[in-house]
C-alpha positions as CSV (number, residue, x, y, z in Angstrom):
1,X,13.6,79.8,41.0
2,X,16.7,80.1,38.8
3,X,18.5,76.6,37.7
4,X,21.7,76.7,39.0
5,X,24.7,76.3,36.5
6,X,27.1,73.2,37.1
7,X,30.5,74.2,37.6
8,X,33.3,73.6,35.2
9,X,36.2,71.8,35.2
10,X,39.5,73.7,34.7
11,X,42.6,71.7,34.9
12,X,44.9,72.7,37.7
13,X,48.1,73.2,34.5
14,X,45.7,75.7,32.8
15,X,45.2,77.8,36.1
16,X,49.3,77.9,36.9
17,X,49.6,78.9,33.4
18,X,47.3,81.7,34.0
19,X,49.1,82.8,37.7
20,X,52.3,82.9,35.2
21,X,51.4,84.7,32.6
22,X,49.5,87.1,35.0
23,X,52.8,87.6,36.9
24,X,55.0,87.8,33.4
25,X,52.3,90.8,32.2
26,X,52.9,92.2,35.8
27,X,56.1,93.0,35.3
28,X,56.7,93.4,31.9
29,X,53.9,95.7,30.9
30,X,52.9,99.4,31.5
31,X,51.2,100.5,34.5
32,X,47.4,100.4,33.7
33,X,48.0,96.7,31.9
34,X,50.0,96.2,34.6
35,X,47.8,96.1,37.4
36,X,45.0,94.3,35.7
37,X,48.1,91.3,34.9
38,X,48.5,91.0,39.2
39,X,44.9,90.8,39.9
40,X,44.6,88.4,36.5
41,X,47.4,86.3,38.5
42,X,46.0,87.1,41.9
43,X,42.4,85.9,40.8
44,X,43.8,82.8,38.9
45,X,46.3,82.3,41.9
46,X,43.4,81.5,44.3
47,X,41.2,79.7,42.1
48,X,44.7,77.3,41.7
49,X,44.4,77.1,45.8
50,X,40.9,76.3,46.0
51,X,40.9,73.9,43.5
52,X,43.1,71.9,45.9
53,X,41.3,72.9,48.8
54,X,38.0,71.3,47.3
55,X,39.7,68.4,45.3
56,X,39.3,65.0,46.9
57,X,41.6,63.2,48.1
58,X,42.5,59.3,46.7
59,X,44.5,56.8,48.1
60,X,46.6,55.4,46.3
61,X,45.9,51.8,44.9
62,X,48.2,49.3,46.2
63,X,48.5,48.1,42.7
64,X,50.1,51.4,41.9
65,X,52.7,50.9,44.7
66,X,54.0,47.8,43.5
């Protein structure tokens, strides 16, 4: 049996960097780069939406409140 990897951390700024400058390349480049820049956005978008989807959720402290 194969040892699984851990997954890694990315930070949820990094991945809505990536979703922009997918979208940027979208439109700015020519049409073979262009296409791989949306699916480099679209890929990176729902990694972004996951990440929340599977993030936990923390109350805030009541320390924080005040």
């Amino acid at each position: 049996m194969m040892p699984r990897v851990p997954p890694i951390a990315v930070s949820r700024p990094l991945l809505f960097g990536l979703v922009a400058a997918g979208a940027i390349g979208a439109l700015a480049l020519p049409q073979p780069h262009s296409s791989f820049a949306a699916g480099f956005a679209a890929g990176s978008g729902a990694v972004f939406v996951l990440s929340f989807m599977k993030g936990r959720r923390r109350e805030p402290d009541d320390e924080a409140i005040r």
